[in-house]
C-alpha positions as CSV (number, residue, x, y, z in Angstrom):
1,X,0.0,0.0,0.0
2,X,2.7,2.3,1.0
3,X,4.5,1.5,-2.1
4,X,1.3,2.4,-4.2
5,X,1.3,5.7,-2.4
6,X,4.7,6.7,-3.5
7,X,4.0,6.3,-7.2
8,X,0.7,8.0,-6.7
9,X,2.3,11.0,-5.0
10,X,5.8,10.6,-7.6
11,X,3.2,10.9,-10.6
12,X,1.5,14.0,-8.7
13,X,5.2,15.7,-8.8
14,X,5.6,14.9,-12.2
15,X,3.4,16.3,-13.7
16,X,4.1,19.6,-12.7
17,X,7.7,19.4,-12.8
18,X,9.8,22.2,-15.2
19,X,11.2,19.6,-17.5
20,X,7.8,17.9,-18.2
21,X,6.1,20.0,-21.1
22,X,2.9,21.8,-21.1
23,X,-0.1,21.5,-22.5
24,X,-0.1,24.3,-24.6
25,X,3.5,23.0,-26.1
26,X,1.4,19.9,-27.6
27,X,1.3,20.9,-30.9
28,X,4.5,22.0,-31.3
29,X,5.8,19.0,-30.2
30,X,3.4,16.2,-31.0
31,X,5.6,13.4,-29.6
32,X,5.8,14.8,-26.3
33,X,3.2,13.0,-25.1
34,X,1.8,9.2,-25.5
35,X,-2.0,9.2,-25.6
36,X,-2.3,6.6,-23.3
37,X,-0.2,7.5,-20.4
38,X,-2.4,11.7,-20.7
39,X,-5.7,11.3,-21.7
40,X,-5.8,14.8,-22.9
41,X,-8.3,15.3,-26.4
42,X,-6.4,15.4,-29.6
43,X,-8.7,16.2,-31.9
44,X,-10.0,19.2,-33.7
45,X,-12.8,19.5,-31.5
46,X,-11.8,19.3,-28.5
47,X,-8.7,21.3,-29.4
48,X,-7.5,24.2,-26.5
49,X,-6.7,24.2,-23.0
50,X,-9.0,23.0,-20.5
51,X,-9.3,26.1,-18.1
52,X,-10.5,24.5,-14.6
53,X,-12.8,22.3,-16.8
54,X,-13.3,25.4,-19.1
55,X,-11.3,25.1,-22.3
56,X,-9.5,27.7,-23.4
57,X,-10.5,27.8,-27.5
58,X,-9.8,29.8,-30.5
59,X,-11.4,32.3,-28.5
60,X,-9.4,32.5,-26.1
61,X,-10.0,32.3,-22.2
62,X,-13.2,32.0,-21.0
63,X,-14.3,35.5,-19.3
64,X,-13.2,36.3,-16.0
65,X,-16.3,38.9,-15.5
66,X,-19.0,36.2,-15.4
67,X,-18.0,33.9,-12.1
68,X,-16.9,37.1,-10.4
69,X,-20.4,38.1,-8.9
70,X,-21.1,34.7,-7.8
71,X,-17.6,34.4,-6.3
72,X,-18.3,38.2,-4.3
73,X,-21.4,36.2,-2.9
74,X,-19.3,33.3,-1.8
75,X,-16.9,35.4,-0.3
76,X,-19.7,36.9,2.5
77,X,-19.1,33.4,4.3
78,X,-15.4,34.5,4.9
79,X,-16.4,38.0,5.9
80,X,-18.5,36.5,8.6
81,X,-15.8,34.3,9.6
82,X,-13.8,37.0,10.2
83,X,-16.1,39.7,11.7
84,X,-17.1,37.0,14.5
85,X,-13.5,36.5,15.2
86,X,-12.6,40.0,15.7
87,X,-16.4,41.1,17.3
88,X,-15.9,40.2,21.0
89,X,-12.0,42.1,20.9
90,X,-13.6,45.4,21.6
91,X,-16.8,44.5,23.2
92,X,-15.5,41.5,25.7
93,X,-15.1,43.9,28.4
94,X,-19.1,45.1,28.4
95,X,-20.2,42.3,27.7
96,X,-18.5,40.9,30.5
97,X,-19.9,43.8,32.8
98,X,-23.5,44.0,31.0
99,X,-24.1,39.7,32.1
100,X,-22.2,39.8,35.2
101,X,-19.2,38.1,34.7
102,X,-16.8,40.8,34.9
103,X,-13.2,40.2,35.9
104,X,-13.6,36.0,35.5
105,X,-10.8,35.6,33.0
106,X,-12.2,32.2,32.8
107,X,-15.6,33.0,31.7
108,X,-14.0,35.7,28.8
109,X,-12.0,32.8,27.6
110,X,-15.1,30.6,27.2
111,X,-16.8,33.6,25.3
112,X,-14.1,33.2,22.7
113,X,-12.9,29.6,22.7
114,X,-16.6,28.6,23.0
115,X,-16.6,29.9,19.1
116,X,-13.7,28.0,18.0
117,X,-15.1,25.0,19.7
118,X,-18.3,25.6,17.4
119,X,-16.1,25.9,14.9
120,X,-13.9,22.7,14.4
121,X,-17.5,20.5,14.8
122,X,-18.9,22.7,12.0
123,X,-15.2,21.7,9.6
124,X,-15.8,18.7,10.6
125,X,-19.1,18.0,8.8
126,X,-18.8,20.9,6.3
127,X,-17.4,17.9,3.7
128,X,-20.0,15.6,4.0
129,X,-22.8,18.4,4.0
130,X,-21.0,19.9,0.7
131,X,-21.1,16.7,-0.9
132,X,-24.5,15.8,0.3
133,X,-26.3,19.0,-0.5
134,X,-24.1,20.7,-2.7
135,X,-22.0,24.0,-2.5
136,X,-25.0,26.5,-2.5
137,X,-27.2,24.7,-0.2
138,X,-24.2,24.5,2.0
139,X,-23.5,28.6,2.3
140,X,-26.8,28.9,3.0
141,X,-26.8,26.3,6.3
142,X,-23.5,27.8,7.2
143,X,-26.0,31.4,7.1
144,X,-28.7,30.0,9.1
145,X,-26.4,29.2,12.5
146,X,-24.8,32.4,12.2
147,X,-28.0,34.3,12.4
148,X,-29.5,32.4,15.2
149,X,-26.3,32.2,17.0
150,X,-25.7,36.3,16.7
151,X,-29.7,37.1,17.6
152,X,-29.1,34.7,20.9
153,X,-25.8,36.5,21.8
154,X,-27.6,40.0,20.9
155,X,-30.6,39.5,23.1
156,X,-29.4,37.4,25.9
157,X,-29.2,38.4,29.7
158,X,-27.0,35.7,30.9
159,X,-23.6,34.0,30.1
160,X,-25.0,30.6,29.1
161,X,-27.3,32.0,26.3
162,X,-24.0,33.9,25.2
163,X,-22.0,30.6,25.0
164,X,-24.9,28.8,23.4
165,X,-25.3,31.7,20.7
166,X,-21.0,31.7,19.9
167,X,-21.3,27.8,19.8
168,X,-23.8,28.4,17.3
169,X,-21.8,31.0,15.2
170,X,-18.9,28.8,15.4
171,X,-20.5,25.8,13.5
172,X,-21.3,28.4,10.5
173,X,-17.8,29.4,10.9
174,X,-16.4,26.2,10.5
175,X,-18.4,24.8,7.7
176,X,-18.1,28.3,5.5
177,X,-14.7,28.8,4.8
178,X,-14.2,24.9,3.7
179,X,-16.9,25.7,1.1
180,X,-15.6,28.9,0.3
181,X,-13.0,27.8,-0.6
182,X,-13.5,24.8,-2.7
183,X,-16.1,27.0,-4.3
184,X,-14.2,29.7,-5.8
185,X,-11.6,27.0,-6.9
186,X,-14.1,25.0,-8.8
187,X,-15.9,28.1,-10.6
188,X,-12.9,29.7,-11.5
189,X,-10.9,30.0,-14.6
190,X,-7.5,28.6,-14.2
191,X,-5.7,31.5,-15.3
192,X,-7.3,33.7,-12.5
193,X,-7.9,30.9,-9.7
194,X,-5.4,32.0,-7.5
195,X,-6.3,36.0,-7.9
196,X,-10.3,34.5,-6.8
197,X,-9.2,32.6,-4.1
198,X,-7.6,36.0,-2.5
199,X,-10.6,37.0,-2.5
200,X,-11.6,35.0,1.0
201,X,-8.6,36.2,2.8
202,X,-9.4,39.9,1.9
203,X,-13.2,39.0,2.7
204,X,-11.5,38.0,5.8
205,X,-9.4,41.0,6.9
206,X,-12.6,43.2,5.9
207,X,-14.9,41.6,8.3
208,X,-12.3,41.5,11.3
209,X,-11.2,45.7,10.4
210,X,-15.7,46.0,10.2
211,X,-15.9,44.7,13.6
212,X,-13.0,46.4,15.1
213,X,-14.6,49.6,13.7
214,X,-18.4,49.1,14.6
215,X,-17.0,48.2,18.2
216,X,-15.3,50.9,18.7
217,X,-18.5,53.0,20.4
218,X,-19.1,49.8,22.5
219,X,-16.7,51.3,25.3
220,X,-19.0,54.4,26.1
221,X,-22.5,53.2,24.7
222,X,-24.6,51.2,26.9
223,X,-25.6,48.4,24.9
224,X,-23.7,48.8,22.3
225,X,-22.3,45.7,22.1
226,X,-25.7,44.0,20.9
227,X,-25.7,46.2,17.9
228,X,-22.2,44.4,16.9
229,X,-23.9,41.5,16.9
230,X,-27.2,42.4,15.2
231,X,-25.2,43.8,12.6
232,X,-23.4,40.3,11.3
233,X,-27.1,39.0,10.8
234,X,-27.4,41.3,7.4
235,X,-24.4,40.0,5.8
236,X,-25.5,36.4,7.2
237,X,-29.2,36.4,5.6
238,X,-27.6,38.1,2.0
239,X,-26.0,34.9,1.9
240,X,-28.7,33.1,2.4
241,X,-30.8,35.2,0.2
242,X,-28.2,35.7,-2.8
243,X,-27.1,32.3,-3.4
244,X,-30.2,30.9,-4.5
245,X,-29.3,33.2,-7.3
246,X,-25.8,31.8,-7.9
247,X,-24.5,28.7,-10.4
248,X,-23.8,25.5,-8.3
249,X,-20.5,24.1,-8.8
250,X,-20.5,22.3,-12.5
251,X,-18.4,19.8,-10.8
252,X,-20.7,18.7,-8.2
253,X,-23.3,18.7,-10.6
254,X,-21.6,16.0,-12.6
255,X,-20.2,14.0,-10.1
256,X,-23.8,13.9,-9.2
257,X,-24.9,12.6,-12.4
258,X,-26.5,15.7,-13.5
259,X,-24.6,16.7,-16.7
260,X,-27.7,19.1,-18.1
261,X,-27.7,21.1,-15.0
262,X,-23.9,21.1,-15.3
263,X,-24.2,22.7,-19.1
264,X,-26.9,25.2,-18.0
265,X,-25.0,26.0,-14.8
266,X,-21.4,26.1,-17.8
267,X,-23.0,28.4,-20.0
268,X,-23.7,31.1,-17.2
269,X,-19.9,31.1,-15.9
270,X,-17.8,30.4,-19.4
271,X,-20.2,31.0,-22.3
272,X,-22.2,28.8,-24.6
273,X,-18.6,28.6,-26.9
274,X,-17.3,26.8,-24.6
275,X,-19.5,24.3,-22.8
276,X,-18.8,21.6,-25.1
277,X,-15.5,21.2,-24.9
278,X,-16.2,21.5,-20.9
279,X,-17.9,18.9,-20.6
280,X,-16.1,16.5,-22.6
281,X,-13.4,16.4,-19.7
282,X,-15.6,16.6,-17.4
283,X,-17.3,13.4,-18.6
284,X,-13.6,11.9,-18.6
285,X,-13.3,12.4,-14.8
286,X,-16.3,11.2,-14.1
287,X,-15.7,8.3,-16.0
288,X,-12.5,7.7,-13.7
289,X,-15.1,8.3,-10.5
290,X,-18.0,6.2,-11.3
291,X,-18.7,3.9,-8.6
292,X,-16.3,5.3,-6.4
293,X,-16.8,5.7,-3.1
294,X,-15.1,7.7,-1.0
295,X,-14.9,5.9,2.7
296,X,-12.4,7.9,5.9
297,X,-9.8,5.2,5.5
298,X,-8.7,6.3,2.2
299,X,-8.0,9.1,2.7
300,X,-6.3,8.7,6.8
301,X,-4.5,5.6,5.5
302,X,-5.2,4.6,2.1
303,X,-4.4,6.0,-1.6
304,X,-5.1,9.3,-0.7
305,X,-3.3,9.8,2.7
306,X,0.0,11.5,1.3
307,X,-1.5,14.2,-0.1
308,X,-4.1,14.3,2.8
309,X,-0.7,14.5,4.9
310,X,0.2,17.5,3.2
311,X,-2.7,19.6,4.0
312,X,-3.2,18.4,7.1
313,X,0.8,19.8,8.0
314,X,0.1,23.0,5.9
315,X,-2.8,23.9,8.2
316,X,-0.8,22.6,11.9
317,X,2.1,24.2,9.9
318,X,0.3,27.9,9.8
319,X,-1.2,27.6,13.5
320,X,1.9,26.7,14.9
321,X,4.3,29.9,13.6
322,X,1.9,32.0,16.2
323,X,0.3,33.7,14.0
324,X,-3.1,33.4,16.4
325,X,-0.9,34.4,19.1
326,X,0.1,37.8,17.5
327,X,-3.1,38.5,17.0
328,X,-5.0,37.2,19.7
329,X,-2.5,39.5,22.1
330,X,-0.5,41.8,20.3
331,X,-2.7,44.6,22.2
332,X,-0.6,43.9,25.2
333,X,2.6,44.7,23.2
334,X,1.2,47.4,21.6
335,X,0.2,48.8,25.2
336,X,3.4,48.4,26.8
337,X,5.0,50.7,23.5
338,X,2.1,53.2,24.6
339,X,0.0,52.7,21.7
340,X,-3.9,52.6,22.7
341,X,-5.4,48.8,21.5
342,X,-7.6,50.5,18.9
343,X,-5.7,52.0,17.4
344,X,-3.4,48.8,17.6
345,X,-6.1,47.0,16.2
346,X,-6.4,49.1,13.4
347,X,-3.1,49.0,12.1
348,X,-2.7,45.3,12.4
349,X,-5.8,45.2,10.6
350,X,-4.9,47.7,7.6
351,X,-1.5,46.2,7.5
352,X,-3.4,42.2,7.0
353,X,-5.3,44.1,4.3
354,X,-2.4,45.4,2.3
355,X,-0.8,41.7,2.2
356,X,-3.8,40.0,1.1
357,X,-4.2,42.7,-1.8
358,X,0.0,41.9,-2.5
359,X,-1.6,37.8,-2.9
360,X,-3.9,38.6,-4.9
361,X,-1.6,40.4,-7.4
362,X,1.1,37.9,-7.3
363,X,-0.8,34.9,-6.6
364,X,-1.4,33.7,-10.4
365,X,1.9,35.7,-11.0
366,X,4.5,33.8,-9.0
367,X,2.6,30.9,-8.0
368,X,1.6,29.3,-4.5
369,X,4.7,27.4,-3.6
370,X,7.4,31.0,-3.8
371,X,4.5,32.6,-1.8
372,X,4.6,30.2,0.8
373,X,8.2,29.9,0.8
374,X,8.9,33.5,1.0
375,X,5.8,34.3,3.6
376,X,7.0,31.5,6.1
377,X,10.5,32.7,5.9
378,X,9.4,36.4,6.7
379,X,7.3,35.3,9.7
380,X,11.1,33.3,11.0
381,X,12.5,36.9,10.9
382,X,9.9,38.4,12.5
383,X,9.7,36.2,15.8
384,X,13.6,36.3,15.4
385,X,12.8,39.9,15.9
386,X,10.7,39.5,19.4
387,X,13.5,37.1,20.3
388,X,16.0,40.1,20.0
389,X,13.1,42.2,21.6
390,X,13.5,39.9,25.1
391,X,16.9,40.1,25.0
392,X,18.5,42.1,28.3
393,X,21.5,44.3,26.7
394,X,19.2,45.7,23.7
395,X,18.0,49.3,24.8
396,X,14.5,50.0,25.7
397,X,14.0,52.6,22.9
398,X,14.8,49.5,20.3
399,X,13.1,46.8,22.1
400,X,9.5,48.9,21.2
401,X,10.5,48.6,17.9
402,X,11.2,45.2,17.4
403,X,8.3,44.2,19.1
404,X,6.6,46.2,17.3
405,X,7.8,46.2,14.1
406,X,8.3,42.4,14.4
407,X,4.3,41.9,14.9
408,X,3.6,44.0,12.0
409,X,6.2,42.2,9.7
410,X,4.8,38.8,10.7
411,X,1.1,39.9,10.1
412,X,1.9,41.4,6.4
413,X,4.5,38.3,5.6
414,X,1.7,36.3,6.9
415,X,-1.3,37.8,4.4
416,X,0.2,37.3,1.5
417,X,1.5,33.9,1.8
418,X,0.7,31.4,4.7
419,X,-3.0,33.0,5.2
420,X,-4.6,32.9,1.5
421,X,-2.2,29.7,0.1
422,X,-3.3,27.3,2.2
423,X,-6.8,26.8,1.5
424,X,-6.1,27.8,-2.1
425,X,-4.3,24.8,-3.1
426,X,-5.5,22.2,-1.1
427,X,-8.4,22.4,-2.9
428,X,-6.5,22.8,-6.0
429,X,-4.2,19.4,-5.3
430,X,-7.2,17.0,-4.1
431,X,-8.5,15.2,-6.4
432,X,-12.8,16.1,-7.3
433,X,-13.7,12.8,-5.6
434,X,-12.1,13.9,-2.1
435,X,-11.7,17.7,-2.2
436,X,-14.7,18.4,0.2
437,X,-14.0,15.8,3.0
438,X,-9.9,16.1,2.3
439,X,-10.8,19.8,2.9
440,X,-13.0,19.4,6.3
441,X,-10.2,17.1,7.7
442,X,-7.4,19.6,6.8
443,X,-9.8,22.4,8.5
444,X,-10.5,20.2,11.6
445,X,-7.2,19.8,12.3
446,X,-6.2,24.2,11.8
447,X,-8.8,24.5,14.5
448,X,-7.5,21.6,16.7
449,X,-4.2,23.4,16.8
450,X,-5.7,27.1,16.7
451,X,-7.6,26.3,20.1
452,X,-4.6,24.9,21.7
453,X,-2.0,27.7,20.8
454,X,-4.8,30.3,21.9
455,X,-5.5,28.0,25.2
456,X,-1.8,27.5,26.0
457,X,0.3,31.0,24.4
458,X,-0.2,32.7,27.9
459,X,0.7,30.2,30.2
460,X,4.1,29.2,27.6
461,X,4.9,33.1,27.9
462,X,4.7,33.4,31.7
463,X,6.4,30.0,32.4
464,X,8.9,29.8,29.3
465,X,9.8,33.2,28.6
466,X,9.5,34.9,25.5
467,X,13.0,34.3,24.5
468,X,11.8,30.0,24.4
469,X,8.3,30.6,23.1
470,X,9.2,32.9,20.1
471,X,12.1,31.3,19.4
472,X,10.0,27.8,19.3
473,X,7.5,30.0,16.9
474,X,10.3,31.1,14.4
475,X,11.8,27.3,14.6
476,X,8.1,26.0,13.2
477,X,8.9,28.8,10.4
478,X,11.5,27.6,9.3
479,X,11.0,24.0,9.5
480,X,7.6,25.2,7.4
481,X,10.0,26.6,4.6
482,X,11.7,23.4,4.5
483,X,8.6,21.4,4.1
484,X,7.1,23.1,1.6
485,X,10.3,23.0,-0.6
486,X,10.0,19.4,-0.5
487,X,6.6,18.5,-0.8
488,X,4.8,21.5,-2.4
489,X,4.4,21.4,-5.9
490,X,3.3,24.6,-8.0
491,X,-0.2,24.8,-9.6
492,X,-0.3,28.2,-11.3
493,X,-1.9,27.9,-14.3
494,X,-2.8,24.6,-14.4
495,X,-6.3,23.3,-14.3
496,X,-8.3,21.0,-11.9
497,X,-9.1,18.3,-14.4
498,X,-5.1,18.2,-15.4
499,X,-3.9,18.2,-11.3
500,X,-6.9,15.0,-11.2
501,X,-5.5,13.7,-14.4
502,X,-2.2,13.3,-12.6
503,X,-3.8,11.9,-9.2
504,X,-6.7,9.7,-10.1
505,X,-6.2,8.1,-13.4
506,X,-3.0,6.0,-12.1
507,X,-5.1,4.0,-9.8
């Protein structure tokens, strides 16, 4: 078995090795390839590039314009995730006061973690519900929690109604992102896939910098903090309401069996031009997938696991360079250089922005793997930087700035690399057949890990010092740099069918 894995995984780095040729080089060299070992089309007319199952004909590409707005509706499930991770930083301490719970460090933890708990049961199930229901109908479940969840935490009067409402949140949380992302991945045209799938990590940084904002009155208003929470309840029913005018994913769709829906569903995103040609690879995968059931063993310890693996240490990977801890508590450091936590927040905020616009410019530019490469290594420097910040001989003057600067550098290196990449190209690498489970283990596990570096940062910093703890931090960088060299492979420009070509058909 283990040996069948290798040559499954060996074929995956093939094929997007710089010495193997490309597709569009077929003509020019006809005897690059053997027809049986690609099962690319050959003739006339099913000539062109297949982009992400849409080929790329004597017209050219297929239109980026037309899966943009449905992609914009998408991204609303990653604007929620991150506006109900940033709403209780400004209001925790009313809210605390308003229910009664005031100065119980215990109960404000359980206000938070209670979310993230929510969370990793929602990416748990968001595969399964993906593939049962389909993408659409699974936005618009991940809506329905977050809307009960945020009236429950807007209108309640004690602290158990609270931690009922952020359990309920969290589950939408956890199952939209996952979709999100295999969403945008699967609608996209390949030649702008990584340029959409910024798109959730800006969505993101928007709706943690919109609750920041909104939650700024919440200090001197009485009850202000209810109107942060009635206000994620309009994104959350848009949603809701707006994807019932959206395409499903033509993928889904014909994995389903439903290859007219598919075209219909086609001819919306790429064009009537190019439907044909669409679905003549698409009926090739699904050819490949018939009768295949997907069952937890293959993909913890059977064909799949290596790539499963991958994810799965991308996603522990991210969590553990301490990215959660910088922002869970760089007020504190930011309040010991004299800077008020607002306006701390802001900046970090503004400066998480700027890197995810930098992604989504370079993204389809230099690829996923130099991103990652170049984001983990940036992060090293930066906890190098708090290391250097700890240390007793370096003035007081400079210490503020490497702690400061050093957050700031690892929240920007972060955003354009080891936030958006992730996501991006796992669901680029699995194969159609696995993505959405692959995806909700890969998931389960970030929150596993987030939980535990929020739970434990604290109690590391005040027993370890920070010299230990950021040094272990920048160690986790750098041993992410070396992992991705070896096991990342780069999929700019190439399509989902040709990535599943290289996965599936060997089996």
């Amino acid at each position: 078995m283990r040996g069948r894995e290798g040559d499954i995984y060996s074929m995956y780095k093939r094929a997007f090795s710089k010495d193997h040729p490309q597709p569009h080089e077929r003509e020019e060299h006809p005897h690059s390839y053997e027809r049986e070992e690609h099962p690319y089309p050959h003739d006339k007319e099913e000539a062109g590039l297949l982009q992400n199952g849409f080929y790329k004909e004597e017209l050219g590409n297929p239109s980026w314009k037309r899966p943009l707005p449905h992609i914009l509706v998408a991204t609303l499930s990653s604007f929620l995730f991150g506006y109900h991770l940033g709403v209780v930083n400004e209001t925790l301490e009313t809210i605390s006061l308003d229910l009664g719970f005031g100065g119980s460090t215990m109960a404000e933890g359980l206000v938070v973690s209670t979310c993230l708990a929510g969370a990793f049961v929602g990416s748990i199930f968001s595969g399964w519900i993906a593939d049962g229901v389909g993408r659409r109908r699974a936005f618009q479940l991940s809506a329905l929690p977050m809307i009960i969840g945020a009236s429950m935490s807007a209108t309640t009067s004690t602290i158990g109604s609270m931690l009922l409402g952020r359990f309920f949140v969290g589950t939408g949380m956890g199952l939209g992102p996952p979709v999100a992302a295999l969403y945008v991945a699967e609608v996209s045209p390949a030649f702008v896939r990584g340029t959409y799938g910024s798109f959730t990590q800006i969505a993101t940084c928007l709706g943690i910098m919109g609750s920041l904002f909104i939650g700024i009155p919440s200090k001197n208003v009485v009850g202000w903090w209810r109107i942060c929470f009635w206000a994620s309840t309009v994104p959350a029913a848009l949603l809701a309401i707006l994807m019932e005018f959206c395409v499903e994913s033509p993928h889904w769709l014909v994995k389903r069996g439903r290859t007219g829906a598919a075209e219909e569903e086609l001819e919306k995103l790429v064009g009537g031009s190019h439907v044909k040609s669409a679905m003549a690879e698409f009926s090739k995968t699904e050819k490949v997938d018939e009768g295949d059931n997907v069952k937890m063993s293959d993909l913890l310890h059977g064909l799949h696991f290596r790539v499963v693996f991958i994810g799965s240490a991308l996603f522990a990977l991210q969590q553990l360079s301490g990215i959660n801890a910088v922002f869970y508590f760089s007020s504190t450091v930011f309040k010991s250089a004299g800077v008020p936590s607002d306006i701390a927040n802001i900046c970090i905020g503004i400066v998480n922005l700027t890197g995810s616009i930098i992604a989504m410019t370079l993204m389809d530019r230099l690829g996923r793997k130099v991103l990652l490469l170049w984001s983990f290594f940036g992060m090293a420097c930066s906890m190098f930087s708090q290391v250097l910040a700890a240390v007793s001989f370096i003035p007081d003057s400079a210490k503020v700035y490497l702690s400061v600067g050093g957050i700031l550098m690892c929240v920007l290196t972060f955003s354009f690399g080891a936030g958006p990449v992730p996501s991006l190209l796992l669901s680029e690498i699995f194969p159609g057949r696995i993505r959405a489970k692959a995806m909700a283990i890969c998931m389960a596990v970030h929150w596993v890990i987030n939980f535990f570096v929020g739970l434990l940062f604290l109690r590391m910093l005040e027993q370890l010092g920070p010299q230990v703890v950021y040094t272990t931090f920048a160690s986790f960088c750098l041993i992410a740099v070396v992992f991705v060299r070896k096991n990342v492979v780069e999929t700019k420009g190439k399509t989902l069918q040709e990535i599943e070509f290289a996965l599936v058909l060997s089996h």
